[in-house]
C-alpha positions, 0 to 999 in steps of 0.5 A, a space after each residue: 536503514 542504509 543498503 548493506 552490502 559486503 565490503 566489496 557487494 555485487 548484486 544483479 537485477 533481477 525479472 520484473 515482479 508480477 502483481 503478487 495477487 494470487 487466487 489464495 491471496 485474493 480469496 483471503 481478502 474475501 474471508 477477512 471481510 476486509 474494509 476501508 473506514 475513513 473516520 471522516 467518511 461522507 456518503 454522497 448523495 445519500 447512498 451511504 458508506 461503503 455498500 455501494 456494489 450490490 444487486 439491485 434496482 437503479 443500479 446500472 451492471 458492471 460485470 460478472 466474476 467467479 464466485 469466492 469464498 466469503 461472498 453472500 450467497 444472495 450475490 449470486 446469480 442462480 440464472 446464470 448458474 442453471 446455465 452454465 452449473 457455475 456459480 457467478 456474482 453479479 456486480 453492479 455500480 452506484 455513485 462510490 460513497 468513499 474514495 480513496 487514493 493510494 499513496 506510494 513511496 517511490 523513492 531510491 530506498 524502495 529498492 531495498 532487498 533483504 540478503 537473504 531473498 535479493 529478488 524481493 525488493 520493498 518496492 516489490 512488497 510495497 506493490 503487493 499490498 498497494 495492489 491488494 488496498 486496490 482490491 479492496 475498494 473494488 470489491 466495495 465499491 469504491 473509487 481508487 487512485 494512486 499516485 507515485 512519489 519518488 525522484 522520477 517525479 509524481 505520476 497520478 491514476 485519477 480515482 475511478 471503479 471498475 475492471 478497467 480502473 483495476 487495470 490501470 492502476 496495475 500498469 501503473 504500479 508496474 511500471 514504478 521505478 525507485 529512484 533518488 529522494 522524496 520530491 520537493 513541496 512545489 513538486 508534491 503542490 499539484 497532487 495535493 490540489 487533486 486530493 480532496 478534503 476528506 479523501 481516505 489516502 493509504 500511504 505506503 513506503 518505508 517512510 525513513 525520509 523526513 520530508 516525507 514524513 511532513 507530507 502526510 502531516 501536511 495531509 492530515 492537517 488539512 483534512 484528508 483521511 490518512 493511513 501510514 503503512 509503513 514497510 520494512 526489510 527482514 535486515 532492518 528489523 533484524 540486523 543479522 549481519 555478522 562480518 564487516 559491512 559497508 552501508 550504503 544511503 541509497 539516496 545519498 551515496 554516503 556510506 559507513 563500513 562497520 563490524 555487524 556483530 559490533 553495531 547490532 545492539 546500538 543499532 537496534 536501540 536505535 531503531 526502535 526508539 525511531 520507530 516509536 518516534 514516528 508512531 507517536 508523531 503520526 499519531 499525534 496528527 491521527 494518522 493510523 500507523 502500521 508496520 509490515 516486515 517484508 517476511 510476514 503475510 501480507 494480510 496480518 497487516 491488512 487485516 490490523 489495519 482494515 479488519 474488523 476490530 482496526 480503527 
């Protein structure tokens, strides 16, 4: 949907966001038992799928780290806890059986804010559930890269595990500036060569540009594993306006000034009849679809799409 602001708007930027990832957020993430699938996953080497960070012979140490709720209690390393009366987990590092890229929309539109929490942009929330999907492939076991779509260009963190890959892939999310509109094909040529065939790929964004939307196709057709998350304003789902307002395209620039209580019922036929529209065209490509609101938690959507019963 197009910014809507008063006839005569004025808005201010607001501090840089944090990661968002917070101790209860992160131990929810354990509890859920949350997991990436492919459905066309393939181990490598023979490993498997997915249980690829554990204790065990060959297997060469990453790291500790505090003990979280839902971890196995065979994890823990009882030497160190004699020692120090703490309980850690010890990680350690095989060949990723899965590896998995997240795709993020970068585009003008990300910088969308709901009215009624201004400092929270869709890029903001679309960083939150990026960094947790990272997060995930972490605790697995699994390589995970980003790239960055948008009007500043495509930026890429090759795929990798580990604290050191966790941290470049948050400087990386940090630094993502909305800008301008989806790149063009030739622009988008070069990441599409460094995802490989069978790749999981989680794209986040608002997924509202067309050209954006052929690119994930363009994904599935050729192989690789996608997942459509798509994110939205509590205004858009909504539409709560109720005085005159002048939308804005925040890629375009075009602008329509209208009555709010007036276009609330055409626009929210609208908008859902476009929402099914993009569900059943990208599930015609089996591409897996979910829809965050920027109001919900952020781990009903993550537990829809990697829970237990997803997929």
């Amino acid at each position: 949907m197009a910014a809507a602001s008063p006839a005569t708007p004025s808005s201010s930027d607001g501090p840089p966001p944090g990661d968002g990832l917070t101790p209860a957020l992160r131990a929810c993430l354990a509890t859920l038992r949350l997991r990436l699938r492919p459905r066309h996953a393939r181990g490598r080497d023979g490993l498997g799928q997915h249980a690829s960070r554990n204790r065990g012979a060959g297997l060469e140490f990453a790291q500790y780290r505090a003990y979280e709720p839902g971890d196995e209690p065979r994890q823990i390393d009882w030497r160190l806890y004699a020692r120090s009366d703490r309980f850690f987990v010890r990680e350690a590092e095989r060949e990723s059986p899965v590896r998995a890229w997240v795709l993020l929309d970068t585009t003008a539109s990300m910088a969308q804010a709901d009215e009624a929490a201004p400092q929270r942009t869709r890029l903001d929330v679309a960083r939150l559930l990026a960094t947790c999907v990272a997060e995930i492939a972490q605790r697995q076991g699994d390589a995970c890269g980003l790239a960055t779509c948008g009007g500043a260009g495509v930026a890429l963190v090759a795929p990798g595990t580990g604290p050191r890959q966790r941290d470049r892939l948050r400087h990386a999310l940090a630094q993502a500036t909305p800008a301008d509109g989806w790149p063009e094909a030739a622009t988008l040529a070069p990441v599409w060569g460094r995802i490989a065939r069978g790749d999981l790929v989680v794209a986040i964004g608002d997924w509202f540009d067309a050209g954006a939307v052929d690119a994930l196709l363009q994904l599935a057709q050729a192989g690789r594993d996608v997942v459509a998350l798509q994110v939205l304003t509590a205004d858009e789902r909504d539409f709560p306006f109720r005085d005159g307002r002048r939308f804005v395209d925040p890629e375009t620039g075009e602008a329509l000034l209208g009555d709010g209580p007036a276009l609330r019922a055409d626009y929210l036929a609208r908008f859902g009849a476009a929402q099914r529209a993009l569900a059943a065209r990208l599930g015609a490509a089996g591409i897996a679809f979910a829809t965050h609101v920027a109001d919900a938690p952020a781990q009903d959507v993550l537990r829809a799409l990697f829970g237990d019963r997803a997929r």
